[in-house]
N, C-alpha and C positions, 0 to 999 in steps of 0.2 A: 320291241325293237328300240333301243335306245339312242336317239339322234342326238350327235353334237355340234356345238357351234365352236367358230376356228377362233378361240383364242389365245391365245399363248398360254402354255401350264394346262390347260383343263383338256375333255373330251376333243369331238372336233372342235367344239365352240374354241378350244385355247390351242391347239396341238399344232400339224404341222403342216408342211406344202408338200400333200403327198407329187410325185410328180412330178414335175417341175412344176407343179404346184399344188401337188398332192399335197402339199403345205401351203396351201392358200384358204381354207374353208377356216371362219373363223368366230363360230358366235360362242359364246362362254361355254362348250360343251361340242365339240365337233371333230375330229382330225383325218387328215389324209397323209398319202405315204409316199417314199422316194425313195431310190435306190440312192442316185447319186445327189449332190443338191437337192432338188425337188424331185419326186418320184416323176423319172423320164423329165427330169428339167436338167438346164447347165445354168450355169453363171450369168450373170448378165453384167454387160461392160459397162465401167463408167460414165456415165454420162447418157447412157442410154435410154432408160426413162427417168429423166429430171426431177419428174413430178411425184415419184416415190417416197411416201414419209415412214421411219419408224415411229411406233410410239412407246412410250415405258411402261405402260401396263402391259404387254405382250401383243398387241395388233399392230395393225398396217394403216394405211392409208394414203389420198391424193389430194397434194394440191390444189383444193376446190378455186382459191383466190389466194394472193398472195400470205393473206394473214389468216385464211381458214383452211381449215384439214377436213376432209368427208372421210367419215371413215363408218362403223358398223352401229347400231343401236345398243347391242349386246355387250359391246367394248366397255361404253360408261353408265356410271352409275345416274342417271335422272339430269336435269337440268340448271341450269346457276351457274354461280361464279365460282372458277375451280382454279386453282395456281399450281395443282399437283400432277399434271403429267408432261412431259418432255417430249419433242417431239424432235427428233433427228432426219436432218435432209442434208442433200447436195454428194453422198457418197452410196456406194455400192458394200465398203466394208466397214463396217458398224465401230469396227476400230482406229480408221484413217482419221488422222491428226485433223482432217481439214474437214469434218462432219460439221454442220450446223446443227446447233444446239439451241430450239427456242422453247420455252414454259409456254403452258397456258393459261388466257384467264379466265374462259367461261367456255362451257359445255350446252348444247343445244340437243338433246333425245329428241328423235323425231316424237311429234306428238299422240299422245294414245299407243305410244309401243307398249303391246304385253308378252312380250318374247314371240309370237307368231305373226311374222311378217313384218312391214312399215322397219325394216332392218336397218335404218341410216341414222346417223348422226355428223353435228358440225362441232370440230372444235376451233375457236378464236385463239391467234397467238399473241403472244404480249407484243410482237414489232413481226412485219413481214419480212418473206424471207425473198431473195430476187433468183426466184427459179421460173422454167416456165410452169403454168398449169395445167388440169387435165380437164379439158370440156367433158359437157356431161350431154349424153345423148338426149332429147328432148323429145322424141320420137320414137315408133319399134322399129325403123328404117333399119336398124342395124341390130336387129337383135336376130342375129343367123349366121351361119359362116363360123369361120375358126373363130376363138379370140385368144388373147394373151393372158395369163395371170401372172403376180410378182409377188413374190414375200420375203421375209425374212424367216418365217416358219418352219415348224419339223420337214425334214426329208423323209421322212417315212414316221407311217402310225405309231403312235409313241413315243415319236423320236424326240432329241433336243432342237433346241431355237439352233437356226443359221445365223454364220459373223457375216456371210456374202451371203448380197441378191441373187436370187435363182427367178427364172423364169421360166413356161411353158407354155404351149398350145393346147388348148382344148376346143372340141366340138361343140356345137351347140347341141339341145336335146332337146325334143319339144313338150310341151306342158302333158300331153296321154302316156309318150313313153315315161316322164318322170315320176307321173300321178303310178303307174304301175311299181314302182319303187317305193313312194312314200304314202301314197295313198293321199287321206286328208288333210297329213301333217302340212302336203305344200297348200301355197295360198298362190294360185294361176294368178295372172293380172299384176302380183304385188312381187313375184319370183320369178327366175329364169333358172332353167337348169343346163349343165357344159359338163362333158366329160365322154371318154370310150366307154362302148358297152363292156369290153375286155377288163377296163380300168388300166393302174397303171399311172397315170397322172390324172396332177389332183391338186388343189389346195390343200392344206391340213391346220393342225393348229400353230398357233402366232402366227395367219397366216387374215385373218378375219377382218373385217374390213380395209383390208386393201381392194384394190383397184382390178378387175375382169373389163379390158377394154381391146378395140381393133381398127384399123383406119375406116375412116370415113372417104368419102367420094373426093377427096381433096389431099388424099395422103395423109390428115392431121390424124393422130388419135384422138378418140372418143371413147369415154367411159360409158358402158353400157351395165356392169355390174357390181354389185357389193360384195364381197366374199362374204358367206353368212353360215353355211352350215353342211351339213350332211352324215351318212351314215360312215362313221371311220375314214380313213384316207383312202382313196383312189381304190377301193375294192371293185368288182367285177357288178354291176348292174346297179352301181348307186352312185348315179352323177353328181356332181356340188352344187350346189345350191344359192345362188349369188340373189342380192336386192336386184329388182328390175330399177335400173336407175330412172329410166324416160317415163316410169310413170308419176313418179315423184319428183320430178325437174321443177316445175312449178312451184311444191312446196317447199324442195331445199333453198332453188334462187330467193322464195320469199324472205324463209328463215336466216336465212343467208345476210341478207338487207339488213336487217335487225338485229344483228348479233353482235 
């Protein structure tokens, strides 16, 4: 069985949002599918999630802090100081005049990633950008219920990168039903799984570290997960596969500090 991660260009790792975000699944090797935008996703209006970042290697990501991006492990290559990737916010179409445009200049891998699990990274931008951010769940208080995913990623398996955000809803899945799909590939504790058993929506690839988040008891969103991977887009018994963010809240805030 060959698992991808949702990154732009590759498997799921690079592919698309299946879904309305059958195009969200995004590790160097993963994709999911959409009919329309995102398989079973539509558009998402300006201004609607602020905290949305593209980046130029073909992933996603969210406003961790004004001058950092959280985005997938799988995305970048290792750690240091990096001035090559671009990162666009404050629009919904990748082409509107009024997109922010800022470089980076240093890359944080989460530490000890070897492609199975620990799926997060920080990227530093050269100046912040004034949007709002997206908290990070801290807790599993909300790891359940629907959530949201966003990409810029394929509409369907295969597919190409979206110019406009698409969005969707997915279910949560719990660690036995998705252990039934992947077996030992998942890593329980460090992953969350979201999607229909039907499928149908989905993350896919360029869809990969972005943002799987849903309100919190206060109406705010809260990001609960990483888009990281899965079997193709939005297929019938194989849900996507997102970083569990609140177990690693700790370590990104630490990393965070330091970067």
């Amino acid at each position: 069985m060959k698992l991808l991660k949702k990154i732009g260009g590759l498997n799921r790792a690079f592919a698309t949002v299946a879904v309305a975000l059958a195009a969200l699944s995004l590790q160097p090797l993963s994709a999911h599918a959409a009919p329309q935008p995102v398989v079973g996703g539509t558009r998402a209006a300006q201004g609607e999630f602020p905290f949305m970042v593209r980046l130029s290697m073909g992933c996603g990501g969210a406003l961790y802090a004004k001058n950092i991006v959280l985005t997938a492990a799988h995305c970048v290559s290792g750690s240091g100081s990096n001035t090559s990737i671009t990162a666009t916010a404050g629009v919904v179409d990748l082409r509107s005049g009024s997109a922010i445009k800022v470089k980076s200049t240093k890359v944080l891998q989460a530490p000890g990633y070897n492609g199975k699990g620990r799926d997060w990274a920080l990227i530093k931008l050269a100046q912040p950008i004034d949007l709002p951010t997206l908290k990070t769940a801290t807790t599993t208080a909300y790891n359940s219920g629907d959530f949201t995913v966003a990409g810029w990623g394929a509409a369907r398996e295969g597919g190409g990168q979206q110019r406009h955000l698409l969005k969707a809803t997915v279910p949560f899945v719990d660690d036995a039903t998705c252990e039934q799909a992947y077996g030992s590939d998942l890593v329980p504790g460090e992953e969350i799984c979201a999607g229909f058993p039907q499928g149908g929506v989905d993350t896919c690839q360029g869809d990969s570290g972005g943002p799987m988040f849903r309100k919190d008891d206060t109406g705010a969103y809260v990001q609960v997960g990483i888009v990281s991977w899965g079997q193709g887009c939005a297929r019938p018994g194989y849900p996507g596969v997102y970083t569990e963010v609140s177990t690693f809240a700790a370590d990104i805030a630490r990393a965070a500090s330091g970067l």
